[in-house]
C-alpha positions, 0 to 999 in steps of 0.5 A, spaced: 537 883 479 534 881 473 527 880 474 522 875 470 515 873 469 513 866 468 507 864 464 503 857 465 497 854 464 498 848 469 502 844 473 507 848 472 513 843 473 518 848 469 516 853 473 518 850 480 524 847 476 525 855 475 525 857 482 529 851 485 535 854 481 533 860 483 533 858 490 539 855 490 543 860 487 544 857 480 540 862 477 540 870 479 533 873 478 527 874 481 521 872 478 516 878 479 510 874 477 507 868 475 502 870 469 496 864 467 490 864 464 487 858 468 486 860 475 486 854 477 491 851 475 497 848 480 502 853 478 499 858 482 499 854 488 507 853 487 506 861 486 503 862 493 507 858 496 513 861 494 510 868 495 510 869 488 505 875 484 500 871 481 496 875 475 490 871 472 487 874 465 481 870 464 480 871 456 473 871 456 472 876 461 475 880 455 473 883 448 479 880 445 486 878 445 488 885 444 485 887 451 488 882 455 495 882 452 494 891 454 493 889 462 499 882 461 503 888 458 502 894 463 502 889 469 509 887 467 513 893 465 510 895 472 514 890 474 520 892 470 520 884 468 526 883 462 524 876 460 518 873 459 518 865 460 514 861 458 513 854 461 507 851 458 502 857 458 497 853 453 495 860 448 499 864 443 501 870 444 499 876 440 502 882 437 501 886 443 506 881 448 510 881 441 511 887 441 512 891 448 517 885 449 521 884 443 525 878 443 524 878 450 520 872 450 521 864 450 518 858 450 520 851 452 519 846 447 519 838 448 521 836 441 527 837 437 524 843 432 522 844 428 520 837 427 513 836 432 510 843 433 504 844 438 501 840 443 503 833 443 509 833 441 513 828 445 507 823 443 507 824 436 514 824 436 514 816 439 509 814 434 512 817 429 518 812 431 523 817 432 530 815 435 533 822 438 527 825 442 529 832 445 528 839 447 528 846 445 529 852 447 527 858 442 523 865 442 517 866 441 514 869 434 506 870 432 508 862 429 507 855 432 513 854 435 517 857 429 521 862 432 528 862 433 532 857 436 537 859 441 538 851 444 536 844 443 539 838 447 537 831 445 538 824 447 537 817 442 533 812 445 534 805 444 526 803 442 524 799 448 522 805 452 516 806 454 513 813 452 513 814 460 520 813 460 522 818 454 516 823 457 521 823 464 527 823 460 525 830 456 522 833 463 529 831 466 532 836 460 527 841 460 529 842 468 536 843 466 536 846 460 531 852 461 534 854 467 540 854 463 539 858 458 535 864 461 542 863 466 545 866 459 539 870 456 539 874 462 
């Protein structure tokens, strides 16, 4: 069995979307690790509660990105991790993730890339006015969401929703999505 890692920085709802399907057969993985670098974060109790390793790295305590990364990469390939997920880990990766995993990380994205990269996308996107929001699946590269797409799937709105309704429509793709494409990745 394929195992994987997932990082995240907060409430970790992909994350917990990743274990359902995992617990309900529609995914065949394990995940041998939740990474994050906020302790306190909500996913790691969603990790506790399902028995899953927590790593926590708390950036400051380190002299640099270099270093941190160095301990994130000995654990995972102790851990015979193939995929690193990304599920809202709020940090770039750096060279030393980037390379020891190679095309073996990806990250979900809640706008159609490359249009609204970074953080509050999906509200730029509503500001903007835009009438097909969606979500992209893409490997991670040393950019701000530039890597290469490997899935998007998007739906039009109609212009009466509200950015709530738009930001639960996109949850409700990424849950599906994400699953979906580390299904055909692994």
């Amino acid at each position: 069995m394929k195992k994987i890692a997932v990082f995240a920085s907060g409430n970790g709802s992909n994350f917990q979307a990743i274990i359902d399907e995992i617990e309900k057969g529609g995914l065949v993985a394990e995940i041998a690790a939740l990474v994050t670098d906020n302790p306190a974060c909500f996913a790691v109790e969603r990790a506790q509660h399902h028995n899953i390793p927590v790593f926590s790295v708390v950036p400051k305590n380190y002299s640099s990105k270099e270093e941190y990364e160095k301990d994130i990469a000995f654990f995972l390939i102790e851990k015979n991790v193939s995929l690193i997920v990304l599920a809202g880990y709020m940090r770039l990766i750096g060279n030393v993730l980037l390379s020891a995993f190679y095309n073996r990380i990806i990250n979900i994205h809640p706008a159609l890339l490359p249009a609204f990269p970074g953080k509050n996308s999906i509200q730029q996107a509503y500001q903007y006015g835009v009438k097909i929001f969606g979500v992209t699946v893409h490997y991670v590269d040393a950019g701000i969401d530039t890597g290469k797409i490997i899935a998007q799937e998007c739906f039009k709105a109609d212009g009466t929703e509200t950015l709530q309704e738009i930001e639960r429509k996109i949850h409700c793709i990424e849950y599906q999505l994400y699953s979906k494409v580390i299904k055909q990745i692994l």
